[in-house]
C-alpha positions as CSV (number, residue, x, y, z in Angstrom):
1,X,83.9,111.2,-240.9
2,X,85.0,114.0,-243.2
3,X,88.1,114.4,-241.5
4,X,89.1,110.7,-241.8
5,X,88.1,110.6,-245.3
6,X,90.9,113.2,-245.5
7,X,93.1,111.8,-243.8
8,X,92.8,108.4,-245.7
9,X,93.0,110.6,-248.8
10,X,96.5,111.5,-248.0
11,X,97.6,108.5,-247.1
12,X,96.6,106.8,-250.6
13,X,98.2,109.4,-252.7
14,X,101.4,109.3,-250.9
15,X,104.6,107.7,-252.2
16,X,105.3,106.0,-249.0
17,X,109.5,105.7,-249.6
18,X,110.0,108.9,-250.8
19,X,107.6,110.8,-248.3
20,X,109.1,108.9,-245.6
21,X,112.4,108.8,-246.0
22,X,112.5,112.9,-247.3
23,X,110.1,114.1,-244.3
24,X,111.7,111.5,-241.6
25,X,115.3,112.4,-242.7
26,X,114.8,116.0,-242.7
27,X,112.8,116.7,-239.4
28,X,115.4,114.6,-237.7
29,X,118.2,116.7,-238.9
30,X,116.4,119.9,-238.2
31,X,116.2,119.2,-234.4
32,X,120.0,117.3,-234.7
33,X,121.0,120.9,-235.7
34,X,118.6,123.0,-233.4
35,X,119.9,121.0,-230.4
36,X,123.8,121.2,-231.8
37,X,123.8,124.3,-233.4
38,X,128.1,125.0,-232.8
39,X,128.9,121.3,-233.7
40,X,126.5,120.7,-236.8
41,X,127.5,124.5,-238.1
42,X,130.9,123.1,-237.8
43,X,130.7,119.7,-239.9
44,X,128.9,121.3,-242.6
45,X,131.7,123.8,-242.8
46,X,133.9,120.9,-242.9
47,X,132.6,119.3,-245.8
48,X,131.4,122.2,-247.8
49,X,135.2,123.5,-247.7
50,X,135.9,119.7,-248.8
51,X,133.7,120.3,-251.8
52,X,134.8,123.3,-253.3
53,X,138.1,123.3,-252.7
54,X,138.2,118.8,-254.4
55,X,135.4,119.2,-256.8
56,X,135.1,123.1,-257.4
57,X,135.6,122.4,-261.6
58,X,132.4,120.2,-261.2
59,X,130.2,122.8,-259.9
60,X,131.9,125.1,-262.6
61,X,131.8,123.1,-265.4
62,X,128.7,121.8,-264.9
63,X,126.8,125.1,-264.9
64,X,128.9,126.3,-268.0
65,X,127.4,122.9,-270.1
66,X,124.4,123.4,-268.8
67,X,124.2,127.2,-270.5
68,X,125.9,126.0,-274.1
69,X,122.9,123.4,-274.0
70,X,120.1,126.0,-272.9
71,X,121.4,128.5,-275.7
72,X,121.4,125.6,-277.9
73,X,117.7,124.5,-277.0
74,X,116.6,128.5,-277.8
75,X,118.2,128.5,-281.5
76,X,118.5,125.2,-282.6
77,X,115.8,123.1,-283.9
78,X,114.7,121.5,-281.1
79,X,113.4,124.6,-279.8
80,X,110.1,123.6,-281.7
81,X,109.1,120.6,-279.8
82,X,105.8,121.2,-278.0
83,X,105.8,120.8,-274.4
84,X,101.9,119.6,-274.9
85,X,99.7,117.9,-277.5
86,X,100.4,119.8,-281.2
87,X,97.2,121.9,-281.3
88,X,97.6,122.9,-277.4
89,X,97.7,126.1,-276.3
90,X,99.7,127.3,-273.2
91,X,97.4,127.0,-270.2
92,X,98.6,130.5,-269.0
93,X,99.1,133.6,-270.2
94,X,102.7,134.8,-271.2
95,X,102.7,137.6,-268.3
96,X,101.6,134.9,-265.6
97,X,104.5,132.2,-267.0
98,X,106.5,134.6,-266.8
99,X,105.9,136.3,-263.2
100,X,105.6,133.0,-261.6
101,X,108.6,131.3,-263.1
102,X,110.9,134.6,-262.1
103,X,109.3,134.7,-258.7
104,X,109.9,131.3,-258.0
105,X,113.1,131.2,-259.7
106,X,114.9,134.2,-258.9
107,X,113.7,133.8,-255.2
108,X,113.9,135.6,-252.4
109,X,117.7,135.9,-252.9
110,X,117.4,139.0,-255.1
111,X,115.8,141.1,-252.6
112,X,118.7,139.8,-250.3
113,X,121.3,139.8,-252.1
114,X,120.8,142.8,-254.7
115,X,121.9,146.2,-252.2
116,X,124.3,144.0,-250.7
117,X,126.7,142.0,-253.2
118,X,128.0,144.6,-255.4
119,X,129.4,146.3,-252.3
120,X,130.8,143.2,-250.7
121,X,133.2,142.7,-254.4
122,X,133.6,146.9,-254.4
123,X,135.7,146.5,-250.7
124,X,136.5,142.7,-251.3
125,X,137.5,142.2,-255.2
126,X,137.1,139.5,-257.1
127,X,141.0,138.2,-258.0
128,X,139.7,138.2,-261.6
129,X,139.2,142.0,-261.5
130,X,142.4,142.5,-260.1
131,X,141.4,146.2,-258.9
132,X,142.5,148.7,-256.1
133,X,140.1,147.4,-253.3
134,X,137.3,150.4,-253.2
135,X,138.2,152.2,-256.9
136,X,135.8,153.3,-259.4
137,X,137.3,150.1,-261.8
138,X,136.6,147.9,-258.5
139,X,133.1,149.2,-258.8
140,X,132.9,148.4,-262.3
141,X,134.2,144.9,-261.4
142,X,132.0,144.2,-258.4
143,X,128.3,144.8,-261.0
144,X,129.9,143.1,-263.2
145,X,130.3,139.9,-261.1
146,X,127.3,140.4,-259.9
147,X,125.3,140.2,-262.9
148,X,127.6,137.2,-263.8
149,X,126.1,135.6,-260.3
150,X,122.9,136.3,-261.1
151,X,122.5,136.4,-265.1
152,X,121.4,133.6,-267.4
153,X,123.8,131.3,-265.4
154,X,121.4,131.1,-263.0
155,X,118.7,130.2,-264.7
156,X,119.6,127.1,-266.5
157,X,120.0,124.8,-264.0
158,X,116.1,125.2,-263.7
159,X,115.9,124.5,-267.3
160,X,117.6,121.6,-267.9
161,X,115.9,119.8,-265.1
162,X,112.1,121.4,-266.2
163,X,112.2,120.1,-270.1
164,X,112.6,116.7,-269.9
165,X,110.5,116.2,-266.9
166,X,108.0,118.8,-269.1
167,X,108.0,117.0,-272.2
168,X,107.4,113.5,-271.1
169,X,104.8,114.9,-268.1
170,X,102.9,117.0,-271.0
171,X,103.4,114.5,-273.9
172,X,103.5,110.8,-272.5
173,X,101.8,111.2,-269.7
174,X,104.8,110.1,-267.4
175,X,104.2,111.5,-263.9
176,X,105.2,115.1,-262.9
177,X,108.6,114.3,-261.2
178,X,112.2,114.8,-260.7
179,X,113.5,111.0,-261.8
180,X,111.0,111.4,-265.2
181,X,114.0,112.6,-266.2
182,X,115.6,109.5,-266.4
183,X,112.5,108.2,-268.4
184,X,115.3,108.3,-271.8
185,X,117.5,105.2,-270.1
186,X,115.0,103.6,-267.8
187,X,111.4,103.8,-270.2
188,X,108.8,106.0,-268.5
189,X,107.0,102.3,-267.2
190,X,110.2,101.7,-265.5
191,X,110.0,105.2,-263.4
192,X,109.3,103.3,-260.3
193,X,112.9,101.4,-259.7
194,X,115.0,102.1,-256.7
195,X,117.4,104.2,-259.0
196,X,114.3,106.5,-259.6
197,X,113.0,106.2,-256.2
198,X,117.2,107.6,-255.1
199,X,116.8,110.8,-257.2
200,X,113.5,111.5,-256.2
201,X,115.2,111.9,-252.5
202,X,117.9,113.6,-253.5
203,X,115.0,116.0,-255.2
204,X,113.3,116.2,-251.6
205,X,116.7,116.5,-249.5
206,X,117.9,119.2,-252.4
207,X,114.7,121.3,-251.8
208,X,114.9,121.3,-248.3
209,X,118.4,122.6,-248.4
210,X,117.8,125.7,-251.1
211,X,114.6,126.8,-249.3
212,X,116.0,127.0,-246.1
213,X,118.8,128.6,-247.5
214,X,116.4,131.4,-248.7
215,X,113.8,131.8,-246.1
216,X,116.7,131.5,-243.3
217,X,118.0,134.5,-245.5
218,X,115.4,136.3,-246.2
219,X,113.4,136.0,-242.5
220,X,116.2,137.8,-241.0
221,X,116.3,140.4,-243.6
222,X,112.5,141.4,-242.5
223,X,114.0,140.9,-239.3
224,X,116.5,143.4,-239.8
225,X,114.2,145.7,-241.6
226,X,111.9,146.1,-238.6
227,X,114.7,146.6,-235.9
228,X,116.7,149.4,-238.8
229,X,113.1,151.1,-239.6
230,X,110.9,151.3,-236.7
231,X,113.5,150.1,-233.8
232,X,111.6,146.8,-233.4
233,X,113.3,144.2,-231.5
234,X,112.0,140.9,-231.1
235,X,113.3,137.9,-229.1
236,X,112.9,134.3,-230.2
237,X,109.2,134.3,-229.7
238,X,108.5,137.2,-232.0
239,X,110.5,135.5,-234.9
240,X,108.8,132.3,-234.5
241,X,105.2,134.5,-234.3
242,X,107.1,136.9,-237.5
243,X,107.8,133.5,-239.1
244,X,104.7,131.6,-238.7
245,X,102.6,134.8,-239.7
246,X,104.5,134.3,-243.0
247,X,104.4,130.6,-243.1
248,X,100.4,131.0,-242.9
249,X,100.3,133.3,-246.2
250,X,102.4,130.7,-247.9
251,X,100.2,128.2,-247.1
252,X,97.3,129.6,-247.8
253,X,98.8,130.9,-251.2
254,X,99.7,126.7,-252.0
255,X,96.8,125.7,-250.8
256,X,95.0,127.8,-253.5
257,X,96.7,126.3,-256.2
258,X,98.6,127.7,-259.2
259,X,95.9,129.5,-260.7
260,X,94.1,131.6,-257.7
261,X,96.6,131.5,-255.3
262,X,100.4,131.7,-256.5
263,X,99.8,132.9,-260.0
264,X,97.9,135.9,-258.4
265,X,101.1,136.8,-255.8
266,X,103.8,136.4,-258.6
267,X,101.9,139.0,-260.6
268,X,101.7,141.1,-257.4
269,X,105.5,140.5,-256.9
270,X,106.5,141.3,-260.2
271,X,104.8,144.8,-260.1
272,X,105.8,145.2,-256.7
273,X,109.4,144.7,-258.1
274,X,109.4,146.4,-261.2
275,X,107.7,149.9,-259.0
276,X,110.2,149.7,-256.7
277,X,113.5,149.6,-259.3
278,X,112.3,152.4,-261.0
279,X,111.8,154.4,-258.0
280,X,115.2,153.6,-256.6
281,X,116.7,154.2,-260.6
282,X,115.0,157.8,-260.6
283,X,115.8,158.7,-256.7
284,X,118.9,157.4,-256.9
285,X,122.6,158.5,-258.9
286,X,121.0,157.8,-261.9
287,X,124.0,159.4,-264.0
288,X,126.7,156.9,-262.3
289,X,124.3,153.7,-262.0
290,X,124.4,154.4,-265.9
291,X,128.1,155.3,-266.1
292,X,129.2,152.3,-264.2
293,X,126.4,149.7,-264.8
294,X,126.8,150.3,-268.8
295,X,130.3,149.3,-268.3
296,X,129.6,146.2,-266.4
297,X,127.3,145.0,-268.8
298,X,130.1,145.4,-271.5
299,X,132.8,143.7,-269.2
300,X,130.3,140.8,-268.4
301,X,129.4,140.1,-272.2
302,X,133.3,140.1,-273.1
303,X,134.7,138.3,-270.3
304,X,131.6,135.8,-269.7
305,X,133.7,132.7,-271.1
306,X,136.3,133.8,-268.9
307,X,134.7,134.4,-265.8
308,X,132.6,130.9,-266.6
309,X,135.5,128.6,-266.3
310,X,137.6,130.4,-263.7
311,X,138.7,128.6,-260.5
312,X,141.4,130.8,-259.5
313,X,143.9,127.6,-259.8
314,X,147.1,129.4,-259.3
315,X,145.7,130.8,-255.6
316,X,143.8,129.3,-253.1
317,X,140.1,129.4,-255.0
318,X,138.8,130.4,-251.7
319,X,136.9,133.7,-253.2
320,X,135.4,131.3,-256.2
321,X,134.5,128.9,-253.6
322,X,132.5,131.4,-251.5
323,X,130.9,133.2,-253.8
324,X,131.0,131.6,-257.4
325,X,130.8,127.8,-256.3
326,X,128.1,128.7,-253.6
327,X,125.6,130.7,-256.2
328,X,126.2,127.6,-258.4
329,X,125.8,125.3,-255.8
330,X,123.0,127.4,-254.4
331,X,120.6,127.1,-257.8
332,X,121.6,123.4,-258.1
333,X,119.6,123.1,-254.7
334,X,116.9,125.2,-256.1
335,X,117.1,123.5,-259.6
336,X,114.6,119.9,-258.6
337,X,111.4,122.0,-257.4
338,X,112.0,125.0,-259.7
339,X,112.9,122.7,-262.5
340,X,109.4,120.5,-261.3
341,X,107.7,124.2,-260.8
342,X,108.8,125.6,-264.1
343,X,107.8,122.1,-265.9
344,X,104.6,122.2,-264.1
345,X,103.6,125.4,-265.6
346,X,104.9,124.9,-269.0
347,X,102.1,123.1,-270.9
348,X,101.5,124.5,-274.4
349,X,105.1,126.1,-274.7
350,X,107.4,125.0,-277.1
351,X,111.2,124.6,-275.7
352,X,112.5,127.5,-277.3
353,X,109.3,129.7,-275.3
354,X,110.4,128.3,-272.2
355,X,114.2,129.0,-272.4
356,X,113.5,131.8,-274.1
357,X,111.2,133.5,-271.0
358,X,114.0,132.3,-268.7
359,X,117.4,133.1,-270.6
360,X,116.1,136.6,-272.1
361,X,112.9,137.7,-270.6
362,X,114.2,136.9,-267.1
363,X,118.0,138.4,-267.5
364,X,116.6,141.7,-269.0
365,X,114.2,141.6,-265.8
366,X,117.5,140.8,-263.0
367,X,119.7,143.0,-264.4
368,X,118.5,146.6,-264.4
369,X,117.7,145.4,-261.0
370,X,121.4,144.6,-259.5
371,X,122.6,147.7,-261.8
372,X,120.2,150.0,-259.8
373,X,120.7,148.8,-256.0
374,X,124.6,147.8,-256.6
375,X,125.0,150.9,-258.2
376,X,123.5,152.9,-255.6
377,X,125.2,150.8,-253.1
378,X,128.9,152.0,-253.9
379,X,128.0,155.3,-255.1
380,X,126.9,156.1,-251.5
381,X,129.6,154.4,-250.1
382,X,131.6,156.2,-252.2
383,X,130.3,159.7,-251.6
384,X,130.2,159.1,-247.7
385,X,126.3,160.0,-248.2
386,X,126.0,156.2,-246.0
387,X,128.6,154.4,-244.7
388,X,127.1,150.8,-246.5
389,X,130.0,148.6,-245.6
390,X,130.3,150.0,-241.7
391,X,126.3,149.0,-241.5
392,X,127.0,145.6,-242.8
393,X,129.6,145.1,-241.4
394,X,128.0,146.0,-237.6
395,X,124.6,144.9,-238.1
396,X,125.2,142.0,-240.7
397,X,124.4,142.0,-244.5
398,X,120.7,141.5,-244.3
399,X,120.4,144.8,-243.2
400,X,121.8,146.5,-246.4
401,X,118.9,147.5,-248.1
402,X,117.7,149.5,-245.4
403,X,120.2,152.3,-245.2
404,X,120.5,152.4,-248.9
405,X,116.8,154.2,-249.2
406,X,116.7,155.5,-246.0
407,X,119.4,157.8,-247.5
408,X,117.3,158.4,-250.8
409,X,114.3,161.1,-251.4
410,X,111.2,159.3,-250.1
411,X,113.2,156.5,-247.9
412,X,110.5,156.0,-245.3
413,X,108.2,155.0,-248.5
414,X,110.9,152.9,-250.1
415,X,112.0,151.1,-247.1
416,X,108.5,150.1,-246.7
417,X,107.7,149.0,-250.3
418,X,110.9,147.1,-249.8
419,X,109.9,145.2,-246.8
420,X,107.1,144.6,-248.6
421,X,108.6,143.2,-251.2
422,X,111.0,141.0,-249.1
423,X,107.5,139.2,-247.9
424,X,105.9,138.9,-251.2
425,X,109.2,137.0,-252.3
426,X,109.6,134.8,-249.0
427,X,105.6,134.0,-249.7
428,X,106.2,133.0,-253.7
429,X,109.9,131.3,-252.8
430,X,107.4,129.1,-250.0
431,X,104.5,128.2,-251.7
432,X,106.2,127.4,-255.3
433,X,108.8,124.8,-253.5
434,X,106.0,123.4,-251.1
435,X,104.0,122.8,-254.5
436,X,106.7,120.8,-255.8
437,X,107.7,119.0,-252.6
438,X,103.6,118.1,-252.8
439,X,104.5,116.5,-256.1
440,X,107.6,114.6,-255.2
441,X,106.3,113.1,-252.3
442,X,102.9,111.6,-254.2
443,X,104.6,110.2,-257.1
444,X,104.4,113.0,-259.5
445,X,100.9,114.6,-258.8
446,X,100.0,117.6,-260.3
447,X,97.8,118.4,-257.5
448,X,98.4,117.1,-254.1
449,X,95.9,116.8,-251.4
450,X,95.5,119.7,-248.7
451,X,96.7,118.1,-246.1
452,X,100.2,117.2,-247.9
453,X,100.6,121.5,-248.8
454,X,100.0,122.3,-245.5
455,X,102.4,119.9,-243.9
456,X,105.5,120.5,-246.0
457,X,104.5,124.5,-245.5
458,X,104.7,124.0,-241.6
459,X,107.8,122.3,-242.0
460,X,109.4,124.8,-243.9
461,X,108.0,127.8,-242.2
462,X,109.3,125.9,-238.4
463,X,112.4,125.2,-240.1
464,X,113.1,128.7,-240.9
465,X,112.0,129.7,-237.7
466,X,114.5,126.9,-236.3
467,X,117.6,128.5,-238.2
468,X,116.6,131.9,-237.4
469,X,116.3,131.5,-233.5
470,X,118.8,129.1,-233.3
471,X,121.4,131.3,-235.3
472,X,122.1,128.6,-238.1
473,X,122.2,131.0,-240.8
474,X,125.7,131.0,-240.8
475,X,125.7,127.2,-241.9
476,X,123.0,127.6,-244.9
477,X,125.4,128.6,-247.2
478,X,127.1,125.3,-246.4
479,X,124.0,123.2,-246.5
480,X,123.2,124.6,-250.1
481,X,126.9,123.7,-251.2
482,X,126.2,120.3,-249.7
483,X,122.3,119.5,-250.9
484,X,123.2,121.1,-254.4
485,X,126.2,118.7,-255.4
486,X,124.3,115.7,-256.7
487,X,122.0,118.1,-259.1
488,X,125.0,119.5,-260.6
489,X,125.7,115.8,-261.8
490,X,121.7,114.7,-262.4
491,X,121.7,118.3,-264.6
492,X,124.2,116.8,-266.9
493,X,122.5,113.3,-266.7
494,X,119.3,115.2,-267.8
495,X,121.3,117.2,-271.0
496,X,122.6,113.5,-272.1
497,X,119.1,112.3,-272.1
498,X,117.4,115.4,-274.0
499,X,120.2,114.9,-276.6
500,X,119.3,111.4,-277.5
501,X,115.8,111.6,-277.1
502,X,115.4,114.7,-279.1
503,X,117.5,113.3,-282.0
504,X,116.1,110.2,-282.1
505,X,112.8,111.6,-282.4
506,X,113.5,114.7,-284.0
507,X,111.5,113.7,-287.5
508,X,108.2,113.1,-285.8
509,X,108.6,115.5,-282.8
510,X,108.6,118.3,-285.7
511,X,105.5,116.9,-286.8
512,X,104.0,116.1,-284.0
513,X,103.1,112.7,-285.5
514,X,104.1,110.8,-282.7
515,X,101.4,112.4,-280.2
516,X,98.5,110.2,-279.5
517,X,95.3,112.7,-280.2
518,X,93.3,110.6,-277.4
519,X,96.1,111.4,-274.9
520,X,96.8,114.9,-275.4
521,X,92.7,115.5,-275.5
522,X,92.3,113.3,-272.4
523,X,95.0,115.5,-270.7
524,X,93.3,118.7,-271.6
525,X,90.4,117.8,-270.6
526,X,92.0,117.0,-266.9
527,X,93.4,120.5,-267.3
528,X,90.3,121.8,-267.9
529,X,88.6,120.1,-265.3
530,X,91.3,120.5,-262.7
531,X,91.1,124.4,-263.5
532,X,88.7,125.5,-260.4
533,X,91.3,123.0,-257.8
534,X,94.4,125.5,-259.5
């Protein structure tokens, strides 16, 4: 009786055409792919090299808008709007907002790509540099490109979908989804049209896309980690058993909620994080991660504009479109359940708090990061202390963080903290998108049912499994290019409609005359009394 209760349960909250069509669409071309692997891999390659090669300037100038807006939300006046009723405070505490928005946001990409990136650009340089291939100003290049990649460019996209979604969720009561962005041209009673219904979709196919990206990443980095460490091979069934072990903590961690279950991990990651980059900092070359990272961060501020709104036009753009437009592309996958994530958390901030935490607090967090594990990268591929590129280039790049501490002081330690952290990140990169995916598929919800959690978290922890065993990794940066291009268009629909919205309102929004008092207190209450379910 209970379990049919449940079960009915689900079925009532569900948006039936977005569920449907998302989850229907995506498991069929999971096993499409699984059962074509060669030929699938193959198309997508087709049409990702379509994409950057026809529309590269839309990726790039897309994400270069989108940070002249966010810097503008952070010092212009709007940056005082409440994302909330006026007298409501932020329902968590700034050290919680800001671990769970960098743990979902950064994702599990910076475990995976932060030994490994720097030294890619050291041997391959970016045309931009224009360095000797594997010189000390090659170095300098490669950080520096690296912290362009992974700076406050990649945190915007997150932003620009999060606000408005944030600000009509938390202040009209519109319903926590991707297309309440498009509450400025359609009127927040006219979210339910087939136009909403389309980006919604987009939201779910997007999701998919970025998340398998990662977790197909990031699985066979823990992969690698055991066979490098311990000499731990495992066939197809241990990855699916590796897999579902971490699928299972993800769950669980969703199924908790925000407040006892994913909040409580992204402070654990954070910690975890911050340990483990001081460790590496002190073990490490300390003298030339400072010598050389010092300088990147110089050649990064000066030549930001530059690097921006470069598409190699006078060559082939084939470096920009593997690295530059793929990152871009990459985040704009990530952006509709880290935007809905970040929007979801965000009650009681004001705009400039929120791009604030992501612009500054999350930057200064990222970089000292890729400074410390590119640094040490190159310096022992330099030094021949441990041939980095020879390692990658014979065991594949998710195995570069392993030879990188297991040629420091305490390696057996760091290797291990490292493994750990790779985990931690795959659980928080999980349970934050499943969250959202919840939310998109019950018509904004804040809080979907159990049974919706746990099947998007199998889905996403077979499809990793899928990818992994079936040796689609290859193809996932591809599928990011391909899932991320529509959000790198709905991101500069969502700036148009902040503009006018905000400057329409912008008298009463800085009073905060225009929020109903009966609204805001009937939505804190909900908080309140949804507290014990988060």
């Amino acid at each position: 009786m209970r379990v049919g209760k449940t079960v009915e349960g689900f079925l009532e909250e569900l948006d039936t055409g977005v569920f449907t069509v998302g989850f229907g669409v995506s498991l069929i071309a999971i096993v499409v792919f699984f059962l074509n692997p060669e030929a699938s891999a193959k198309a997508m390659g087709a049409v990702n090299e379509y994409l950057w090669t026809e529309f590269m300037w839309v990726y790039v100038f897309s994400m270069f808008l989108m940070v002249a807006f966010s810097l503008w939300l952070m010092l212009g006046p709007w940056g005082d709007i409440k994302l909330g009723g006026p007298d409501e405070s932020p329902e968590f505490s700034t050290s919680a907002f800001f671990s769970m928005m960098f743990s979902a946001g950064i994702a599990a990409g910076i475990v995976f790509w932060g030994p490994a990136e720097a030294i890619f650009h050291y041997d391959t340089v970016p045309p931009l540099v224009g360095a000797e291939s594997q010189s000390q100003s090659a170095a300098v290049g490669a950080i520096q490109y690296t912290l362009f990649h992974w700076g406050i460019s990649y945190w915007v996209p997150y932003l620009v979908i999060a606000l408005p979604i944030a600000f009509y969720a938390h202040r009209r009561d519109a319903p926590m989804r991707v297309s309440t962005l498009l509450a400025p041209f359609l009127g927040i009673d006219n979210l339910d049209n087939a136009l909403a219904k389309v980006v919604d979709i987009l939201a779910v196919f997007a999701t998919i896309g970025g998340i398998a990206t990662t977790l197909g990443f990031v699985g066979s980095q823990f992969l690698s980690g055991l066979e490098y460490n311990y000499g731990v091979t495992l066939g197809d069934g241990g990855t699916i058993l590796v897999i579902t072990g971490m699928t299972i903590g993800f769950t669980i961690s969703v199924v908790l909620g925000v407040k006892r279950g994913i909040r409580k991990i992204s402070l654990f990651n954070m910690y975890t994080f911050a340990l483990l980059c001081l460790a590496t900092f002190l073990l490490g070359p300390t003298n030339y991660i400072m010598n050389t990272g010092l300088q990147a961060v110089g050649k990064y501020m000066n030549e930001f504009l530059w690097m921006s709104l470069y598409t190699n036009a006078t060559g082939t753009g084939e470096w920009v479109g593997n690295w530059t437009v793929f990152y871009w592309a990459w985040v704009f996958s990530w952006a509709p359940f880290g935007g809905l994530f970040v929007a979801r958390i965000s009650r009681g901030r004001t705009i400039r708090q929120v791009t604030a935490t992501a612009l500054v607090g999350a930057t200064v967090a990222t970089v000292p990061w890729f400074l410390t594990m590119g640094g040490t990268a190159i310096y022992l591929e330099r030094t021949g202390a441990a041939p980095m590129l020879q390692a990658i280039s014979n065991q594949g790049v998710a195995v570069s963080g392993f030879p990188l501490f297991a040629n420091l002081p305490l390696g057996s330690l760091l290797s291990l903290v490292f493994m750990l952290l790779v985990m931690t990140f795959f659980v928080t990169s999980a349970d934050s998108s499943t969250l959202a995916l919840g939310m998109l598929t019950t018509g904004g919800k804040e809080h979907p049912s159990t049974v919706n959690r746990v099947l998007w978290g199998g889905l996403m922890g077979g499809l990793a499994s899928l990818l992994i065993v079936g040796g689609g990794i290859d193809a996932l940066r591809s599928s990011a290019i391909i899932t991320g291009g529509p959000f790198a268009v709905i991101g500069v629909v969502a700036i148009v409609g902040m503009c006018l919205e905000f400057q329409r309102l912008r008298p009463v929004l800085e009073t905060d005359a225009d929020q109903p008092s009966t609204a805001s207190g009937d939505r804190s209450s909900m908080v309140t009394a949804n507290a014990d379910d988060d």
